[in-house]
C-alpha positions as CSV (number, residue, x, y, z in Angstrom):
1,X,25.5,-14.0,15.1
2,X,23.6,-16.8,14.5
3,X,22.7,-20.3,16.4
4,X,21.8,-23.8,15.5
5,X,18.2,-24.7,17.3
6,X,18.4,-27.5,18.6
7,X,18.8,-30.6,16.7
8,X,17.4,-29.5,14.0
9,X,19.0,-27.3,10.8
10,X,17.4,-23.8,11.6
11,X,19.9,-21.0,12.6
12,X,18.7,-18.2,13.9
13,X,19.5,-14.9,15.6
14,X,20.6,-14.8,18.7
15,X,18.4,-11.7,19.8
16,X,15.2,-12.8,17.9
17,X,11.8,-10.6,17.0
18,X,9.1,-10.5,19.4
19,X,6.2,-10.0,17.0
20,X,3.6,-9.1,19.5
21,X,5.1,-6.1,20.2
22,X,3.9,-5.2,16.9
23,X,0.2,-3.2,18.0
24,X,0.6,0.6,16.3
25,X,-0.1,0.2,12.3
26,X,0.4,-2.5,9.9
27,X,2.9,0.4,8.1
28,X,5.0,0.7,11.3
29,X,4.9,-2.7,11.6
30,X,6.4,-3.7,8.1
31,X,8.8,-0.9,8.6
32,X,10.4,-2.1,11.6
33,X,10.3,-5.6,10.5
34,X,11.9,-5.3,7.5
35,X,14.6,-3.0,9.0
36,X,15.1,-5.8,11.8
37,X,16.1,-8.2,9.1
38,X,18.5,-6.0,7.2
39,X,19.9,-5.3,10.6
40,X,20.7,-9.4,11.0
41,X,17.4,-10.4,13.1
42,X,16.3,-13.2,10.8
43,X,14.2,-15.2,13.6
44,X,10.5,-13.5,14.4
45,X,8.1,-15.6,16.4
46,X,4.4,-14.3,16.3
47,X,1.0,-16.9,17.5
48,X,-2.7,-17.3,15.9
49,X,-3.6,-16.0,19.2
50,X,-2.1,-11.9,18.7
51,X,-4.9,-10.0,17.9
52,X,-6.6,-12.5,16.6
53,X,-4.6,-13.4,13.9
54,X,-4.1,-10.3,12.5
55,X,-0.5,-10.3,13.7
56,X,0.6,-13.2,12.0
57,X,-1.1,-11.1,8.8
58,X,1.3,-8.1,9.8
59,X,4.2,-10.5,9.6
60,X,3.4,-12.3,6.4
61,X,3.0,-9.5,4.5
62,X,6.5,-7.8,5.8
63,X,8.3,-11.2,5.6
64,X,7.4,-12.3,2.3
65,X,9.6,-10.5,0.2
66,X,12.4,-12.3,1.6
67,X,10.7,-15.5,3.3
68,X,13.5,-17.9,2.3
69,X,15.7,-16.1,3.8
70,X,13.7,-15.4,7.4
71,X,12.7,-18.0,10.1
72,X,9.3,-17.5,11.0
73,X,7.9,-19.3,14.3
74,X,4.3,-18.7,15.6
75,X,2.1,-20.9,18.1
76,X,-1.1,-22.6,18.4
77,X,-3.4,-24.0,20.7
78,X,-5.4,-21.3,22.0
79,X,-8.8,-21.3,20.4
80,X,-11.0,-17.9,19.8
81,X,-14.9,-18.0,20.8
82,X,-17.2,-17.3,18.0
83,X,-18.2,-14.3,19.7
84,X,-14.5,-12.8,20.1
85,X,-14.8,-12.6,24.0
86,X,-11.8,-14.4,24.6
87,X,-10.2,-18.3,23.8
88,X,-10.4,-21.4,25.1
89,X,-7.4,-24.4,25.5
90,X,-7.4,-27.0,23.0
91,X,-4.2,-28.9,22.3
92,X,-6.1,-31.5,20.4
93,X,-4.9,-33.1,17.1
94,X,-8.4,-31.9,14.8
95,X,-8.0,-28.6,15.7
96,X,-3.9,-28.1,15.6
97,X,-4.5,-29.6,11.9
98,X,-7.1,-27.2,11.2
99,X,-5.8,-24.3,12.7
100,X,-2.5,-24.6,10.8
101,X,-4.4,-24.2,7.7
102,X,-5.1,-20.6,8.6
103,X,-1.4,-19.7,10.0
104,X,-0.5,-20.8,6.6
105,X,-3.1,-18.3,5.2
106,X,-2.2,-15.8,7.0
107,X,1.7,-15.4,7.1
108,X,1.4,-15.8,3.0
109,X,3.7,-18.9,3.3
110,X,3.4,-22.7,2.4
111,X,5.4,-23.6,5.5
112,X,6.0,-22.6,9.1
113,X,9.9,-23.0,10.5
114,X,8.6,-23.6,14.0
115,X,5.5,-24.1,14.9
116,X,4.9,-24.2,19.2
117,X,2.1,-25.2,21.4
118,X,1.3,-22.8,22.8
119,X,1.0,-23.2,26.4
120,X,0.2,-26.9,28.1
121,X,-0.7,-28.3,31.5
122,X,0.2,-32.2,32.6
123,X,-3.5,-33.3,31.8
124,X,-3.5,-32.9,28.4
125,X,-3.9,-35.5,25.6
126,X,0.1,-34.5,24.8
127,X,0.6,-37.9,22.7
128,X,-2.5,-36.5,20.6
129,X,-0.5,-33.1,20.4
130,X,2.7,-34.5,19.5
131,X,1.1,-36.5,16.5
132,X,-0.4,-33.4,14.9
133,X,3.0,-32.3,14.8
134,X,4.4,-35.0,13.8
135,X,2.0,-35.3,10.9
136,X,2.3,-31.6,10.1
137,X,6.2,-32.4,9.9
138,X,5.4,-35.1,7.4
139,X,3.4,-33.3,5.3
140,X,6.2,-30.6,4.6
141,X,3.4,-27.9,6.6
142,X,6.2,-27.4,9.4
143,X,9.6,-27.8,9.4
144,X,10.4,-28.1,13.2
145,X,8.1,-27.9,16.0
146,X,8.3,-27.1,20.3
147,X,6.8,-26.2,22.8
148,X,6.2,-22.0,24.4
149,X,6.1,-23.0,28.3
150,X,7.4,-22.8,32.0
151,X,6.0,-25.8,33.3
152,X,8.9,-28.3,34.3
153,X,6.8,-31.3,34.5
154,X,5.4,-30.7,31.3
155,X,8.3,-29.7,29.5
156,X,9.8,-32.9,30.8
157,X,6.9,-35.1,29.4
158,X,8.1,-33.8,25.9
159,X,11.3,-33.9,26.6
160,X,11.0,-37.9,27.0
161,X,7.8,-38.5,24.7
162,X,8.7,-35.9,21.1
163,X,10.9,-34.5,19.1
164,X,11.2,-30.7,20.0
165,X,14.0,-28.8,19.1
166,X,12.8,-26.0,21.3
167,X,11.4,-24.7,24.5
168,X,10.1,-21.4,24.7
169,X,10.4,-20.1,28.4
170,X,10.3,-16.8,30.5
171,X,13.6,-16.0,31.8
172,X,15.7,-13.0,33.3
173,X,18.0,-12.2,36.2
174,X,14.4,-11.3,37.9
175,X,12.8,-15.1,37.0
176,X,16.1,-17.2,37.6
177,X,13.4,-20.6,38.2
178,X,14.8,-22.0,34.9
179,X,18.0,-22.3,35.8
180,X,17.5,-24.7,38.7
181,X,15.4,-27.4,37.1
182,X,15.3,-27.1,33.5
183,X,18.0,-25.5,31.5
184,X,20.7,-28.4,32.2
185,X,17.7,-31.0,31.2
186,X,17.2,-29.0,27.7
187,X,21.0,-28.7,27.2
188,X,21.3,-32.6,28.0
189,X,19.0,-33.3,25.4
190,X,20.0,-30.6,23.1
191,X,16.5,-28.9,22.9
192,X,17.2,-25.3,22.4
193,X,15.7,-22.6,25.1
194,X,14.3,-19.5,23.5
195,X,13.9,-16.7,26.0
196,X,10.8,-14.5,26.5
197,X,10.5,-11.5,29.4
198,X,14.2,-11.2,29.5
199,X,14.5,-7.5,30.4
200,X,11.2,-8.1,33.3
201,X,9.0,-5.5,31.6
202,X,11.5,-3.2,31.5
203,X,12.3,-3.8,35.6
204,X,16.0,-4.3,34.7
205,X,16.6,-1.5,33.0
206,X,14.9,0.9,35.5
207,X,12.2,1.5,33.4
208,X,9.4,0.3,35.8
209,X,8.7,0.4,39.3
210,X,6.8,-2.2,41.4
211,X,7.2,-5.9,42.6
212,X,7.8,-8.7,40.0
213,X,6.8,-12.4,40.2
214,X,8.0,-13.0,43.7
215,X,10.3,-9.9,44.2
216,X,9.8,-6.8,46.0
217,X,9.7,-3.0,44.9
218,X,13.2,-3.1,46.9
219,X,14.3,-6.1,45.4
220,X,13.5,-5.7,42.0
221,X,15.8,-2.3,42.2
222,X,18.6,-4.1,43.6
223,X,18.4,-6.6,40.2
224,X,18.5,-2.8,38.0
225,X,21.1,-1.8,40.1
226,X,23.4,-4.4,39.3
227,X,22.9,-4.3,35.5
228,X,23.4,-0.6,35.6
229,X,26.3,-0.7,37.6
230,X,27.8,-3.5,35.1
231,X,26.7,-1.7,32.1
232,X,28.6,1.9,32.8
233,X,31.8,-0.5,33.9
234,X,31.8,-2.4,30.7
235,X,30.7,0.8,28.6
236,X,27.7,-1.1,27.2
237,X,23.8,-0.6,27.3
238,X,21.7,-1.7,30.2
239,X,19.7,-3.7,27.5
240,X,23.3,-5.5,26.2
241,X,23.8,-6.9,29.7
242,X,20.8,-8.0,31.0
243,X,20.5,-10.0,27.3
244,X,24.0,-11.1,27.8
245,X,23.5,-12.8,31.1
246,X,20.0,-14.7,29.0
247,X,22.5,-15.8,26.4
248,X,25.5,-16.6,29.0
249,X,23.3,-20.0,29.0
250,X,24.6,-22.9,27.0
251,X,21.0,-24.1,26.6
252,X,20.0,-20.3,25.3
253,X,20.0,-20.4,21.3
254,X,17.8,-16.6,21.4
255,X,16.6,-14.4,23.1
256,X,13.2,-13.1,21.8
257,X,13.2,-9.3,22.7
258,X,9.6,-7.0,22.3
259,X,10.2,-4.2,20.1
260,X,7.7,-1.6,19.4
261,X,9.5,1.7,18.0
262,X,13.0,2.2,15.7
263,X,15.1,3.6,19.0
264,X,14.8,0.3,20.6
265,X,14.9,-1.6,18.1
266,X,18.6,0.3,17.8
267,X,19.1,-0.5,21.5
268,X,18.9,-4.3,20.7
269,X,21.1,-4.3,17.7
270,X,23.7,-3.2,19.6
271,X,24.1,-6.5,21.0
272,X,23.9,-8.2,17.3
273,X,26.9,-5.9,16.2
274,X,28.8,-6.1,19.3
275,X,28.2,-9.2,21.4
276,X,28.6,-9.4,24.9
277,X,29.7,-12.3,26.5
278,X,30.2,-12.2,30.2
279,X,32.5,-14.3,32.3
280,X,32.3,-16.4,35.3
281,X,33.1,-13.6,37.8
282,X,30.2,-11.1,36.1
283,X,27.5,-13.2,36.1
284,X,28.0,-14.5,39.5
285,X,27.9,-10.5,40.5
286,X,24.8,-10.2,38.6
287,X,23.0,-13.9,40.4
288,X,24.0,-12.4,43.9
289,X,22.1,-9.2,43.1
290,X,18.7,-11.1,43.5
291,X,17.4,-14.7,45.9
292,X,16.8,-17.7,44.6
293,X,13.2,-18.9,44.1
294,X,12.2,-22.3,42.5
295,X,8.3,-22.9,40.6
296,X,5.8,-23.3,43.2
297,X,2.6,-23.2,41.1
298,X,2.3,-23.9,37.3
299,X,4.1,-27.4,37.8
């Protein structure tokens, strides 16, 4: 099933393709990408900053066979050192319109369906960042831009100052914070939320120990609990629920999963073929499973 993002006229899957999963071979890679697509994922989001670009190259190459048909989202504003060591921040207009030039390269494509900053923090030059977009949008480079981040008082800034269609944002039963500050704001304004981190690592689905974010060992297993319990009552995957109570969301247009191997990859799809939608009663069973938290730092 596809949605509509945001204002603008992309529709995309609502379980999308988390590219930076994508680390064994460039063979596996185009394997599983292409049999994402003919599965119905037609939304893959990748960033200049994967492996140094060499994602995005992964992606191209497996994409373009079918690029009209696929919606291809990658990010920008993290800038590589010259000596490879690691990246610096720059949301600046010179170097989003320079760096674009080499997503473009790279993905084998004369255009980019949404292009993201990202990252951001409150002090930087965001009207700057908002006209390289804007520019990029006029010159046909992009089609749609937004923004990857979890800071309310930034995402607010664009909220009032651009034109996203999008907001991509971490988001689970185990990180909740959207929910009480942002989400109704996006849905308001209908900017899209694209979901990252929605299975916590793995912590919902039992497949990792430890604390998370703010949550304990003890906690964290109470959360897993509760999806397992509603997954062998409803006769669906551990993966399908936790998913389901992302896309429960009326702000939620996709939810951008991780996939690394052909067995999850079937997992997800089981929510593309049979979608889950929960009620009011199941996802207030799945909320009481965990305590409320609200952001604290990255404001």
């Amino acid at each position: 099933m596809n949605r509509n993002l945001g204002k603008s006229d992309l529709w995309i899957s609502e379980i999308g393709f988390g590219c930076m999963s994508l680390n064994e071979s460039q063979k596996q890679a185009e394997s599983l990408l292409q049999q994402a697509f003919d599965a119905g994922i037609n939304f893959f989001d990748t960033a200049d900053l994967y492996d140094k670009g060499r994602n995005e190259e992964w992606v191209g190459k497996a994409l373009q066979p079918f690029r009209k048909e696929v919606i291809i989202a990658t990010k920008v504003g993290n800038q590589w050192r010259e000596d490879g060591s690691t990246w610096d921040w720059n949301p600046s207009k010179d170097y989003i319109l320079k760096a674009v030039e080499d997503s473009l390269r790279r993905l084998q494509t004369d255009y980019i369906d949404l292009y993201q900053l990202h990252g951001g923090t409150i002090d930087d030059p965001i009207d700057e960042t908002i006209e390289a977009f804007e520019v990029l949008k006029q010159q046909g480079k992009i089609r749609w831009y937004g923004i990857s981040s979890i800071r309310p008082n930034v995402i607010r800034e664009y909220v009032k100052r651009s034109r996203i269609v999008s907001v991509m944002m971490q988001y689970s039963l185990l990180d909740r914070r959207p929910e009480e500050e942002i989400l109704s704001l996006l849905a308001e304004h209908q900017i899209s939320v694209i979901t990252r981190g929605g299975l916590a690592q793995g912590r919902l689905l039992g497949k990792k120990t430890g604390d998370y974010l703010q949550y304990t060992k003890t906690e964290v297993a109470k959360a897993a609990e509760a999806i397992s319990n509603m997954a062998r009552d409803l006769n669906k995957s551990e993966i399908s629920v936790a998913l389901a109570y992302i896309l429960s969301q009326e702000a939620v247009t996709s939810a951008i999963t991780g996939i690394r191997t052909t067995d999850q990859l079937y997992e997800v799809l089981e929510l593309l073929k049979n979608p889950l939608r929960l009620d009011g009663e199941q996802l207030q069973f799945l909320r009481a499973s965990v305590r409320d938290y609200i952001y604290e730092n990255h404001r």
